[in-house]
N, C-alpha and C positions, 0 to 999 in steps of 0.2 A: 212836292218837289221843292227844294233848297234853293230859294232865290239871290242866296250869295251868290258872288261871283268870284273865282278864285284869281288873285292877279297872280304876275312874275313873282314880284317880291313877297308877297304871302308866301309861292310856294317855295320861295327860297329858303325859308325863314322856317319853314317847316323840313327842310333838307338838312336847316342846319341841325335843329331840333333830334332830328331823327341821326344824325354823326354823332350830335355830343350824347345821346344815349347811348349808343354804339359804342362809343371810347370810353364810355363809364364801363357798362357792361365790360367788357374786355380788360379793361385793368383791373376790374372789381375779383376776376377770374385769379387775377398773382395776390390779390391781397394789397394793392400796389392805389392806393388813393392818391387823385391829382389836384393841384391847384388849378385855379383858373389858368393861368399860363401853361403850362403843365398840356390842359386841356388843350386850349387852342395848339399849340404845339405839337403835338399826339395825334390831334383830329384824323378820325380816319371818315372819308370819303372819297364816294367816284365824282363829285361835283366839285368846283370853286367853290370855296364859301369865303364870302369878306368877313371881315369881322365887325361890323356892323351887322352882318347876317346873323353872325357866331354871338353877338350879345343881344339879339331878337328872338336868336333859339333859347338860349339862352332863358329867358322871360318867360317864353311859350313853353318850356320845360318847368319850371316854376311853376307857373301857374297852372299847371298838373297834376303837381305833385302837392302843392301847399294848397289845401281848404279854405277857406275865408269860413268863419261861422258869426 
């Protein structure tokens, strides 16, 4: 069993995480690449995300996607 504990803002930070794939995805569909602004502006979500969320998704999308070796 997993003795993390999930807070608020972890799981915010993973809502945001999970929008800004979302809004990749989705414009990735037109051909249509966003900048960060772009992104944050676009954001599609059913939650509030701040943008301190949106730059923790942000990271947490990162470090996902980029390997450390």
């Amino acid at each position: 069993m997993d003795n993390k504990k999930s807070s608020p803002q972890n799981n915010k930070s993973i809502q945001a995480k999970q929008a800004i794939m979302m809004t990749l995805l989705y414009s990735d569909i037109f051909a249509f690449p966003l900048t960060k602004d772009e992104l944050w502006q676009l954001l599609l979500s059913e939650h509030k995300i701040s943008p301190t969320e949106f730059e923790r998704g942000l990271v947490l999308l990162a470090n996902d996607i980029v390997h450390h070796d």
